[in-house]
C-alpha positions in Angstrom: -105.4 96.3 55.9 -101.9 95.0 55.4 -99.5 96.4 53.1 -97.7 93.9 50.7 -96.1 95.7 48.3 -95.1 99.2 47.7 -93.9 101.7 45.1 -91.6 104.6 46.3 -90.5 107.6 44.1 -90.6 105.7 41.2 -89.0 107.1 37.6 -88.7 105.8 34.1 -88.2 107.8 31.1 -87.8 106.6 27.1 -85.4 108.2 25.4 -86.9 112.0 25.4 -90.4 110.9 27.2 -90.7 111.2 30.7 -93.0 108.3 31.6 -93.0 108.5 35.3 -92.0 111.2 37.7 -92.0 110.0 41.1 -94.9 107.8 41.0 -95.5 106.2 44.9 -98.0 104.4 46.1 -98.8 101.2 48.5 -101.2 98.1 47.8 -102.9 96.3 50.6 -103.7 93.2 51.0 -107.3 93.8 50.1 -107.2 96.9 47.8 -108.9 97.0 44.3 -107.0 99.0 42.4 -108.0 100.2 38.8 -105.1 101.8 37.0 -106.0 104.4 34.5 -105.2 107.1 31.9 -104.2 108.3 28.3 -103.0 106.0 26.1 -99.3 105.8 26.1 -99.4 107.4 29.4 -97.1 104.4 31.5 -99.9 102.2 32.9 -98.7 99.0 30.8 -95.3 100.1 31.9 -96.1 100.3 35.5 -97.8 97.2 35.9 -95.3 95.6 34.7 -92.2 97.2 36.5 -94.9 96.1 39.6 -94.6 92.5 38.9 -90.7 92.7 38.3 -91.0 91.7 34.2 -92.8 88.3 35.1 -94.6 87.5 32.2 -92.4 89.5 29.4 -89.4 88.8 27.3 -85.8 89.3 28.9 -85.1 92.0 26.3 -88.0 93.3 27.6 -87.7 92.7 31.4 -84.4 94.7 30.8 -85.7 97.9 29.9 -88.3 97.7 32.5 -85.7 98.4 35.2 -86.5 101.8 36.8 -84.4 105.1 36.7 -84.6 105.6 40.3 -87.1 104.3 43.1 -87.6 100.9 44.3 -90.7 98.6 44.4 -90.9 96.3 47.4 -93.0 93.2 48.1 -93.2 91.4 51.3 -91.4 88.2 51.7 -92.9 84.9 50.0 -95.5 86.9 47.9 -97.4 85.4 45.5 -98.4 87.8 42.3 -99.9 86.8 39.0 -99.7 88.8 35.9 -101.9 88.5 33.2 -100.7 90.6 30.1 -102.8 91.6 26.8 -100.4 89.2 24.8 -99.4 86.7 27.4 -96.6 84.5 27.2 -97.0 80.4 27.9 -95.8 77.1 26.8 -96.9 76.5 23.5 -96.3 72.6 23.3 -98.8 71.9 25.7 -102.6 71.5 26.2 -104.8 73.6 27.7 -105.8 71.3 30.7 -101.5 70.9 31.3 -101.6 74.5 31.6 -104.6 75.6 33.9 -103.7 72.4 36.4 -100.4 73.3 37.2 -100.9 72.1 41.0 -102.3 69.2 43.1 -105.1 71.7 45.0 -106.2 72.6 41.7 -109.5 70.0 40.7 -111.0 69.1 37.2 -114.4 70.3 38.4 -112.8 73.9 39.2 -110.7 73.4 35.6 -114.0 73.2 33.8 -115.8 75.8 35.8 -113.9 78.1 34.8 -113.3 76.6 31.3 -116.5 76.9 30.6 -117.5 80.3 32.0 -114.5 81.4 29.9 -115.6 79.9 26.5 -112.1 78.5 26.5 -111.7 75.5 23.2 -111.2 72.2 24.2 -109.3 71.7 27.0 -106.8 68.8 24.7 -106.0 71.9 22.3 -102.5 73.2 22.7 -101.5 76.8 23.4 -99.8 76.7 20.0 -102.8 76.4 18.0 -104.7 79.1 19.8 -105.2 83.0 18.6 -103.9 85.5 21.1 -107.7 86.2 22.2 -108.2 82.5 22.9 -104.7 82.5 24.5 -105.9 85.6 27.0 -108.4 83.5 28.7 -106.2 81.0 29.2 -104.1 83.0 30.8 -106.8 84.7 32.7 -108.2 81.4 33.7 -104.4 80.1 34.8 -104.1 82.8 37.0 -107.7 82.7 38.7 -107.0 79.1 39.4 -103.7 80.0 41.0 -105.4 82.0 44.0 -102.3 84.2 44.4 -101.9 87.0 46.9 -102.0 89.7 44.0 -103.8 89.4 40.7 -102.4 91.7 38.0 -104.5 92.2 35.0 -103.6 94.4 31.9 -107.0 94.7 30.1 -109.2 91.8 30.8 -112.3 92.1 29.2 -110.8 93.0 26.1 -112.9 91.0 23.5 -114.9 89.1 26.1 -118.4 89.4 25.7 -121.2 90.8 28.5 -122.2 88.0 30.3 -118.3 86.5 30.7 -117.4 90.2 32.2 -120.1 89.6 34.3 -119.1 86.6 35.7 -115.3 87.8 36.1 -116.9 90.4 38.0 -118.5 88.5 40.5 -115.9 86.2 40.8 -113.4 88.9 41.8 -115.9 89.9 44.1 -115.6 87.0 46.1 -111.5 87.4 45.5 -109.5 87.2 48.9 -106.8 88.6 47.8 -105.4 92.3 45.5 -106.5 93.2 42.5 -104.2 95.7 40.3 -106.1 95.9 37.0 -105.4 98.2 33.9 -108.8 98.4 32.0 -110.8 101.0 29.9 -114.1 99.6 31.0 -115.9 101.8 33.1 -119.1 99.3 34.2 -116.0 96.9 34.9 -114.3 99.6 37.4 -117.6 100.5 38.6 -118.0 97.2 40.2 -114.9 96.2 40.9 -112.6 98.6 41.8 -113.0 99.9 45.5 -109.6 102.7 44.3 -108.8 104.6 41.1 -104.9 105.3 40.7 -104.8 107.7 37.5 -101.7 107.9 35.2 -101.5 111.3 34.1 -97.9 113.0 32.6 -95.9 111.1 34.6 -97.6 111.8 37.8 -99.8 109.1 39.8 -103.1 109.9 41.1 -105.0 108.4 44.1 -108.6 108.6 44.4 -110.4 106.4 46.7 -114.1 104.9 45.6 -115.4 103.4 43.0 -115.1 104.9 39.1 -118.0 107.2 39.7 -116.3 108.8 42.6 -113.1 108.9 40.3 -114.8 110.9 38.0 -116.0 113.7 40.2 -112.9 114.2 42.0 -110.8 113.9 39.3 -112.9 117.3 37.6 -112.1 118.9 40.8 -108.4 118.3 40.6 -107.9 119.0 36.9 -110.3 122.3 37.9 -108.3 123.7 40.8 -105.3 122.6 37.7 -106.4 124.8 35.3 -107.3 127.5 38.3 -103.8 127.8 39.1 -102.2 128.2 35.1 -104.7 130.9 35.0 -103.4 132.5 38.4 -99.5 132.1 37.2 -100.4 133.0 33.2 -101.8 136.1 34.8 -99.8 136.9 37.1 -96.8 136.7 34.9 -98.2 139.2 32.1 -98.7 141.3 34.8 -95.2 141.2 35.6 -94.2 141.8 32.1 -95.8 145.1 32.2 -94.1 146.1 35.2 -90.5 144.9 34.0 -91.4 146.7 30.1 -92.2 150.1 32.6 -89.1 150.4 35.3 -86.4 148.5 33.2 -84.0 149.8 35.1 -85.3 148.9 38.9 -82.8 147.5 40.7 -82.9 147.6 44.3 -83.8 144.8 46.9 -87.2 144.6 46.5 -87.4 145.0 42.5 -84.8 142.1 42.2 -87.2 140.1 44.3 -90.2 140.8 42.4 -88.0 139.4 39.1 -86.6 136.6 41.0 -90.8 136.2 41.4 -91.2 136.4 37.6 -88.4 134.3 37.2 -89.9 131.1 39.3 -93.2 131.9 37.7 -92.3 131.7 33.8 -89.9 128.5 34.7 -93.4 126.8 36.0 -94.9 127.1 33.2 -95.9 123.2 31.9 -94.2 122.7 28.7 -94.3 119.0 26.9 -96.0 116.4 28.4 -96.4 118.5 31.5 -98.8 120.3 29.6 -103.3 119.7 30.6 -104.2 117.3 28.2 -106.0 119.5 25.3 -110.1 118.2 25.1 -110.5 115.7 22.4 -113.3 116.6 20.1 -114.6 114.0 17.2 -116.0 115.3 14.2 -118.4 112.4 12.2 -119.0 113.7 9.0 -122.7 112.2 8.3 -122.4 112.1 4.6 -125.6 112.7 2.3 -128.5 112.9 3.6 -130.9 109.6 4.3 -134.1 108.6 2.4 -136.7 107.3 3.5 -135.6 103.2 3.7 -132.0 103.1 5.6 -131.9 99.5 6.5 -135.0 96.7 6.5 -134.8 93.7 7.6 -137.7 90.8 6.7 -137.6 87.5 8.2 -133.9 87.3 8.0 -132.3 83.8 8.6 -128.5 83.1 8.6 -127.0 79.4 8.9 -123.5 78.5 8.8 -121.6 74.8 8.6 -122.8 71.5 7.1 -124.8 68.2 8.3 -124.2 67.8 11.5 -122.5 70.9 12.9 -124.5 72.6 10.8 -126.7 75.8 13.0 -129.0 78.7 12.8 -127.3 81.7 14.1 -130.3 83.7 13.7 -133.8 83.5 12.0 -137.3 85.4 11.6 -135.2 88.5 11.8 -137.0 91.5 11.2 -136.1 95.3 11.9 -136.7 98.8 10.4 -133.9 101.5 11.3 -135.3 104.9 11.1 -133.6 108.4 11.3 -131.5 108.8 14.1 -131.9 104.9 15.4 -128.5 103.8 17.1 -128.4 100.2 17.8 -126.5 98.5 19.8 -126.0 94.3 19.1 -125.1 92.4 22.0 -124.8 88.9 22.6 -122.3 86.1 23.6 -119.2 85.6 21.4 -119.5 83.6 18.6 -123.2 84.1 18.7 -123.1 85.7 14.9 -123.7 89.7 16.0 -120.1 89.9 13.0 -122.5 87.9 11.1 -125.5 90.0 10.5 -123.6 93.1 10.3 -121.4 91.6 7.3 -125.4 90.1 5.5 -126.6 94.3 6.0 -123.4 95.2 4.3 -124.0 92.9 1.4 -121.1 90.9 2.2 -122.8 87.3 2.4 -126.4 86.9 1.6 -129.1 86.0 4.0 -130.1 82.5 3.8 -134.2 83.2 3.9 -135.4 86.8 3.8 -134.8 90.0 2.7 -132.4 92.5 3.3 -132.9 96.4 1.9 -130.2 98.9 2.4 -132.0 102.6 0.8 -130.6 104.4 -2.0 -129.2 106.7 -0.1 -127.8 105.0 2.9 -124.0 105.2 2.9 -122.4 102.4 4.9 -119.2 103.5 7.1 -117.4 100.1 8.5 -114.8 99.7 11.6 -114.7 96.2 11.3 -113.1 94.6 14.5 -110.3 93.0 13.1 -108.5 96.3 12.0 -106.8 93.8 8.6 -106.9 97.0 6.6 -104.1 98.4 8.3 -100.6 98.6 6.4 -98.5 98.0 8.9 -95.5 99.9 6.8 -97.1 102.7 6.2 -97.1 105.9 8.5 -99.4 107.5 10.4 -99.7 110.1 8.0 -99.8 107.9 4.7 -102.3 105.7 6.3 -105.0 108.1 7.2 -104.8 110.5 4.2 -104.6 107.6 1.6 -103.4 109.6 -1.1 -104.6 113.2 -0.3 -103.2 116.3 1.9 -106.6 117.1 2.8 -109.1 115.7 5.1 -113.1 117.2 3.7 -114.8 118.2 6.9 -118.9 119.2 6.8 -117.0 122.7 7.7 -114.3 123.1 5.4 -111.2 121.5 4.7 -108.0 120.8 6.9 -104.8 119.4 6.6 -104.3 115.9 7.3 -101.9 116.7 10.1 -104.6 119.1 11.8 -107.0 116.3 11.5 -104.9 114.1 13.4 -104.5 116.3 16.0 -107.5 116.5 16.9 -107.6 113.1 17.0 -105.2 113.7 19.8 -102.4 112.3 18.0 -99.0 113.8 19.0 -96.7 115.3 16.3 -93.8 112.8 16.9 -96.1 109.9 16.3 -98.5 111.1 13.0 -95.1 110.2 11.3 -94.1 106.5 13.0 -95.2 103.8 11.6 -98.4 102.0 12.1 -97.1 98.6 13.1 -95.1 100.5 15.7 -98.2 101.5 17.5 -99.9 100.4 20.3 -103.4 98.1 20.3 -104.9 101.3 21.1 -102.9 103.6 19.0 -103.8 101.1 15.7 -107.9 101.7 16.6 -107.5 105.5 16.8 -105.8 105.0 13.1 -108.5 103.0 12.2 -110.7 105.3 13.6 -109.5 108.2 11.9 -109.6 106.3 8.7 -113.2 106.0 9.2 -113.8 109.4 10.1 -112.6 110.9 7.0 -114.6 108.6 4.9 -117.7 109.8 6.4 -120.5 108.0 5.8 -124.7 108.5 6.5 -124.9 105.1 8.6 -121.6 104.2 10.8 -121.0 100.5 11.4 -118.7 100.1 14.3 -117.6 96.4 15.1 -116.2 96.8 19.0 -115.2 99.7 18.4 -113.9 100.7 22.0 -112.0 97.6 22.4 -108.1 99.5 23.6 -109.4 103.2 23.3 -108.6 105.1 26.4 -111.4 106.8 28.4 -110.4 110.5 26.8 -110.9 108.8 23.1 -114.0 106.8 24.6 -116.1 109.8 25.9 -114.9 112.0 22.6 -116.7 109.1 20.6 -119.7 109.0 22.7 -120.5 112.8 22.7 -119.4 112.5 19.1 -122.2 109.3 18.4 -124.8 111.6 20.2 -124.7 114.6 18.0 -124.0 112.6 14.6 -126.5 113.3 12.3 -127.4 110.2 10.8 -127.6 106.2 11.9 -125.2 103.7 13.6 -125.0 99.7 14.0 -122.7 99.1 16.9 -121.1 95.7 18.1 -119.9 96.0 21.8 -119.5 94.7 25.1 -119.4 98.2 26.6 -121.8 98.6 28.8 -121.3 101.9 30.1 -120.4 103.2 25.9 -124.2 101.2 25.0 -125.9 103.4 28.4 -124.8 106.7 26.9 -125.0 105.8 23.7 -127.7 103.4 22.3 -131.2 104.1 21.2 -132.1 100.4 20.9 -130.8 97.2 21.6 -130.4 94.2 19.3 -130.0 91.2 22.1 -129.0 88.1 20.7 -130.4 85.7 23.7 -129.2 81.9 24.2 -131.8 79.4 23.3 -131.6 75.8 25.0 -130.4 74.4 22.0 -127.5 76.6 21.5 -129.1 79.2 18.7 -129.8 82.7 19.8 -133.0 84.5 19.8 -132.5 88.2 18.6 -135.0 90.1 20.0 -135.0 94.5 19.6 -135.5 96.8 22.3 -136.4 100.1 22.3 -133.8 102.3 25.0 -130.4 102.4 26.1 -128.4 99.4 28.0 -129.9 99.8 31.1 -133.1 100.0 29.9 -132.8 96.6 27.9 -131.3 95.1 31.4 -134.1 95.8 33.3 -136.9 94.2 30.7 -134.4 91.1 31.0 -134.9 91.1 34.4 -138.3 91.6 34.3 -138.9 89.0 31.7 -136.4 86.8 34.3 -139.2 87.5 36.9 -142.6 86.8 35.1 -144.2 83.8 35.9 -143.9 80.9 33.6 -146.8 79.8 31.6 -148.7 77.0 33.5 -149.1 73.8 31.6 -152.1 72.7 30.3 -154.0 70.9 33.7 -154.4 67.0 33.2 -157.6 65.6 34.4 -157.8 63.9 37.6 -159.8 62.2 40.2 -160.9 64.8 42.5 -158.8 64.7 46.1 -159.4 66.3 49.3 -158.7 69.6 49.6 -155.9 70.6 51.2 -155.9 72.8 54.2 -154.6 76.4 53.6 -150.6 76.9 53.9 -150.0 78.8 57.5 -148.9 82.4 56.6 -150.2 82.4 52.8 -152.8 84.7 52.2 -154.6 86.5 48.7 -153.3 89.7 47.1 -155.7 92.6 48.3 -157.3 94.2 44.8 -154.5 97.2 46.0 -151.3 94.8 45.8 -152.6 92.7 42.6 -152.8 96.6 41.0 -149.3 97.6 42.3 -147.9 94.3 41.0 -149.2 95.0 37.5 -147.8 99.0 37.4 -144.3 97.5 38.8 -142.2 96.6 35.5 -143.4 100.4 34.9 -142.7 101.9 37.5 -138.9 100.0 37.8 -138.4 101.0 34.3 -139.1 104.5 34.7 -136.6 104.8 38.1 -133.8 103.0 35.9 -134.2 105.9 33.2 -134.2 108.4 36.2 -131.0 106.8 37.0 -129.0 106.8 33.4 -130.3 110.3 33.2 -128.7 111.3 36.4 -125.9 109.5 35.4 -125.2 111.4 32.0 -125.5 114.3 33.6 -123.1 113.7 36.1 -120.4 111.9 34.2 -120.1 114.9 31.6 -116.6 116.2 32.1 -118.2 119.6 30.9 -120.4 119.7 34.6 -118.2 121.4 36.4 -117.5 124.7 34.4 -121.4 124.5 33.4 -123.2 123.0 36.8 -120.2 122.7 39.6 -122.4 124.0 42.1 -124.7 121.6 41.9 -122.7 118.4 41.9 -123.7 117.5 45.5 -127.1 117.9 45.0 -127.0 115.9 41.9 -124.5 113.0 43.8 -127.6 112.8 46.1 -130.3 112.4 43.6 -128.0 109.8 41.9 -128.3 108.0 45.3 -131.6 108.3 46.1 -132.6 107.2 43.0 -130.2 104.1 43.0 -132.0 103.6 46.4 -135.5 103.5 45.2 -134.8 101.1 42.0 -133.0 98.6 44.8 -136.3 99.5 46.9 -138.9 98.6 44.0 -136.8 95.4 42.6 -137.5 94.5 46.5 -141.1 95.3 46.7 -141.5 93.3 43.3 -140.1 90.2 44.7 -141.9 90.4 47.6 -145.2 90.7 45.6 -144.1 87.9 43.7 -143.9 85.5 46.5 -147.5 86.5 47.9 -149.0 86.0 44.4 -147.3 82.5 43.9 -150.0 80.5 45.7 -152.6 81.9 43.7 -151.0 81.5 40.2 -150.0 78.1 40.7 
């Protein structure tokens, strides 16, 4: 592999906040790099010091020059930059912009167009929101084919199956990838190198995100190892120096000059471990017996013509403990039937019954409840000092700190936050509402993966129910008890269909369903003809095989759940206090067991094929 560009001893600080401290690094020309960490840590910053301010205001471009260091890229290099709020030509169309070349065709245009959802190719940037503006950008710069694609949060508001097919387009990417992203399925498949942003300090790990997250317990591990060693060793020394004040020959001034170095490594600031983030969900009263029914729901929106179901026949009971993950395409109406649950527009055939007791809590995507000019502080406490917790009360403050807000941002103002920043507000907001059934509209979209996995052990231990919009695959796995799928029909409506399970589990009944034969259509009466002689090769299933094929869905189903479980276990940051020992045992199983589904999906098609002469 080539090197093409390279970062050496970089260092950037803001006013009082170190953001880097000698960050280095090289990218190849075939690397797939996922940068990662904290909100706020410097990865937004990075990127875009890496791609020399393309893409950003001058202003901006200014203050991204760094303290010390230099960034290199080798001669004629070709690097595109996609930013979360990118910035491009508002007068024209969207067709001008996407075919900014001769080697770029209309058939390639509306390839990706379409897999995009982007509007009409005649609408111009200036009419588009800043999520329709994204994929345009996204699209501009897969079209481009440059040496090195930068992305800063891509899937951000995309829905499943459009990550899906980023994903295997940039698997068939011939250049580097340098992508800042919170989604973990995303980094799973794509990223073949975790570099972690952690206070200051830039961390390699090569693999994919699974890998990352077993190495990185061992580093922060042999971390806090070696705090312990030097808290220890320095109260040790206190006693000694409290006891012989008054030793002063060679050897006793080099034990002090010992103390000395020790006490001055101490991590202060944002040297310091990040502290665990823990999420309390107040659950509110307790549920009755109906939470939410559905009966034979129908929603339609527009008039005449454009007029279209968005769903109908819609029927579901939630009972105690249910969390439900809705997934389906943008714009299919998943915002839709959360707002007819909540009473906010009324079905247009059926029923809908939310119980007596049920207390809706709401994180609706758009975040418009937000003052912008309030703080922190006055945002989240609305009026009180006190936050009422299921175990007492706490100050306001206190309950943003847990929320793993720092004290020299509970008092900035909100519209001075960042995307991800604003959702912890909301989120907090939410949190000290409380409420017996949580209704979370994307609710990871620009949470970092410390805030992410605080939510999802949070989700698992809350005591009542939870509605949840996302495209977060990995968040619906560890979460989810059911799936709501909202599945494209030929004629553009969806088809919302539950599942019991997690993700995963809902995956592999698609598949599945993907596999089944198709229902024969009815036989039309014909003249008899001669038989025809047996195909070379073809042969019947023995009674054996036709068994086996019928236990198979089974069978697949229950290695997949094998899997996820593995997978929880082993993605639990608590794993390696509690189970370190047997991390490479479990890493095995995991593989194993990712072996055998692979193996069985196999031995399913292959049954398949054998069976086809006789079904048809």
């Amino acid at each position: 592999m080539t090197t093409i560009l390279t970062v050496q001893d970089l260092h950037k600080r803001f006013g009082n906040r170190v953001v880097l401290n000698g960050v280095s690094f090289a990218v190849g020309d075939r690397d797939r790099i996922g940068l990662i960490g904290a909100n706020g840590s410097g990865k937004s910053t990075l990127l875009k010091m890496i791609v020399r301010g393309a893409g950003v205001s001058e202003s901006e471009a200014a203050l991204l020059e760094p303290d010390a260091g230099q960034i290199t890229w080798r001669r004629d290099l070709v690097l595109e930059y996609v930013a979360q709020e990118p910035r491009l030509d508002e007068a024209v169309t969207i067709h001008t912009t996407l075919a900014r070349s001769e080697d770029i065709y209309d058939y390639e245009i509306e390839t990706v167009a379409d897999a995009l959802q982007l509007p009409p190719l005649a609408s111009t940037i200036g009419n588009l929101s800043i999520g329709e503006r994204r994929r345009v950008a996204l699209a501009r710069a897969l079209l481009g084919k440059p040496d090195v694609l930068a992305l800063d949060e891509p899937t951000n508001h995309l829905d499943v199956r459009t990550v899906e097919w980023i994903e295997d387009r940039l698997a068939q990417w011939p250049g580097a990838l340098i992508v800042v992203t919170h989604d973990r399925s995303f980094l799973d498949k794509v990223a073949t190198r975790i570099c972690e942003m952690d206070r200051g300090k830039l961390h390699n790990y090569d693999g994919d995100y699974t890998e990352f997250l077993l190495k990185q317990a061992e580093r922060l591990s042999v971390e806090t190892e070696h705090e312990r060693v030097r808290a220890a060793f320095v109260s040790r020394e206190i006693d000694w120096i409290r006891r012989a004040p008054q030793a002063r020959g060679v050897k006793a001034k080099a034990r002090v000059d010992r103390f000395d170095a020790a006490v001055a490594a101490r991590p202060v600031g944002d040297q310091l471990l990040p502290r665990e983030l823990e999420l309390r969900l107040p659950s509110g009263p307790r549920l009755g017996s109906t939470i939410v029914e559905l009966d034979k729901v129908a929603k339609r929106v527009g008039d005449g013509d454009a007029a279209r179901t968005l769903f109908s026949g819609l029927t579901l009971v939630m009972k105690k403990g249910d969390r439900i993950g809705i997934v389906g395409r943008n714009g299919a109406g998943k915002t839709t039937l959360i707002r007819t649950i909540l009473g906010e527009l009324a079905p247009d055939e059926g029923t809908v019954v939310v119980g007596q007791n049920t207390r809706p809590a709401y994180l609706e995507q758009s975040r418009r409840d937000l003052v912008a000019e309030n703080t922190v502080v006055e945002e989240v406490s609305d009026g009180y000092d006190h936050v009422e917790l299921e175990d007492g009360r706490i100050h306001v403050k206190s309950f943003l700190k847990t929320m793993g807000f720092p004290a020299t941002v509970v008092d900035s103002k909100v519209g001075q936050l960042s995307g991800g920043e604003r959702n912890r507000v909301q989120l907090a907001k939410l949190l000290r509402r409380g409420g017996n059934l949580l209704v979370l509209d994307e609710p990871t979209n620009d949470l970092d993966l410390v805030t992410l996995g605080a939510l999802e052990h949070a989700l698992i231990s809350f005591q009542g129910c939870a509605l949840i919009v996302s495209h977060d695959r990995w968040f619906l796995d560890r979460v989810a008890t059911g799936i709501l799928a909202f599945d494209d029909l030929p004629n553009g409506e969806s088809n919302v269909t539950f599942y019991e399970g997690s993700y995963s589990s809902y995956q592999a009944k698609r598949r599945q369903r993907a596999l089944a034969p198709k229902p024969r259509a009815a036989a039309i009466p014909r003249a008899a003809s001669p038989t025809r002689p047996p195909v070379k090769g073809a042969r019947k299933l023995s009674f054996k095989e036709t068994e086996e094929l019928a236990s198979m869905g089974a069978q697949i189903e229950r290695a997949e759940v094998k899997v996820a479980g593995l997978e929880s276990t082993l993605f639990d940051p608590k794993i390696v206090h509690t189970r370190g020992s047997e991390i490479p045992k479990l890493t095995e199983e995991l593989e194993l067991a990712r072996e055998d589904v692979a193996r069985l999906y196999a031995r399913w098609q292959e049954l398949e094929k054998l069976a086809g002469p006789q079904r048809s």
